[in-house]
N, C-alpha and C positions, 0 to 999 in steps of 0.2 A: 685338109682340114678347112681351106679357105673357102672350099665349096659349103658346105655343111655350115660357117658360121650366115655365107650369104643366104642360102635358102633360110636359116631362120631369122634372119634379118627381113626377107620378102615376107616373110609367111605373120611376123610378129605386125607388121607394117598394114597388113592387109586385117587382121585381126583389132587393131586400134581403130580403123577406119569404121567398122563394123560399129564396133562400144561406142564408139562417137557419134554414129547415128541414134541408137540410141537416147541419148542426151541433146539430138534436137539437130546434128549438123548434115549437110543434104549430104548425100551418097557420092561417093567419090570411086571412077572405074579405077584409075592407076594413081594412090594416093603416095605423095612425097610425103617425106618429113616435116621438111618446111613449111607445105600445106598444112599437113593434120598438127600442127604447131600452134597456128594458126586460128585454126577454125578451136583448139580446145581454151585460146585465150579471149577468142569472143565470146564462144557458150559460158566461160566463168564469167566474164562481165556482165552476161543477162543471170546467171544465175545468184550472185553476189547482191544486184540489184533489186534481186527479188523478195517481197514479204511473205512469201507462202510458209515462213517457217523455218526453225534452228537447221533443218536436215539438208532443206533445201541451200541454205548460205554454207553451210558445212560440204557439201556436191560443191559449190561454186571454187573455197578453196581449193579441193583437191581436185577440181578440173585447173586450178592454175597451177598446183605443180606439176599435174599433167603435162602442162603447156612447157610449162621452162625446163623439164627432164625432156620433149622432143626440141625445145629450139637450143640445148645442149649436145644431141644426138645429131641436133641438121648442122650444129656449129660443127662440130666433130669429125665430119665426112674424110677428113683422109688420112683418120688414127685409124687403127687396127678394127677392123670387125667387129670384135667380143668387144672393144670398149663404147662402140655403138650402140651394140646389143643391150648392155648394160643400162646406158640410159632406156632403151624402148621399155625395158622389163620395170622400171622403177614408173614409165607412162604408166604401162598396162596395170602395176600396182594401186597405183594412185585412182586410176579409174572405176576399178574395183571395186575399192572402198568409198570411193563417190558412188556408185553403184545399188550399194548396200546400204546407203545412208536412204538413199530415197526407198528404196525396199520396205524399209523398217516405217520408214510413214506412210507409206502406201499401203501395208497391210500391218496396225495395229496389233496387238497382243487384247486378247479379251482373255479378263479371268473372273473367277465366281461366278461362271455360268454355268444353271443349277443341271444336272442331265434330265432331259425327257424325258 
């Protein structure tokens, strides 16, 4: 079983890395936790910072709880696996829904547009 929690452990790791580019952070070959921890508590600070709009400050928090569900997962390094895991999957949530917040401003709802 410990094999199986570690590959998803690699594979969720390498997966954040991804989403975090993304949101602006440079590309990482073999990204730690500690790293991408890191990099999602600087990207909150430019994005927090930013006047582009409610979606945009709303991405900024949920890239810092991004950040402090991975610098719980890098604090955590030699509990159990699945409690690792656990934080990565509450990153990758949180990223998500930052994700979707800029989505939704980036492509607008138009309605009462008459058909051709």
């Amino acid at each position: 079983m410990s094999t199986w929690w570690e590959a998803r452990r690699a594979a969720r790791v390498t997966q954040l890395a991804c989403v975090l580019e993304f949101f602006g952070a440079e590309p990482v070959e073999d990204p730690g936790v500690g790293e991408l921890a890191r990099a999602a508590g600087a990207l909150a600070g430019e994005y927090r910072a930013s006047d582009r709009g409610r979606a945009v400050l709303r991405a900024g928090d949920l890239l810092e709880q991004a950040a402090d569900a991975l610098h719980a997962a890098d604090r955590l390094r030699g509990t159990p696996v699945p409690v690792v895991n656990h934080h990565l999957r509450l990153a990758a949530l949180a990223l998500s829904h930052a994700r979707s917040c800029l989505r939704t401003q980036a492509y607008p709802v138009v309605r009462g547009v008459p058909p051709a």
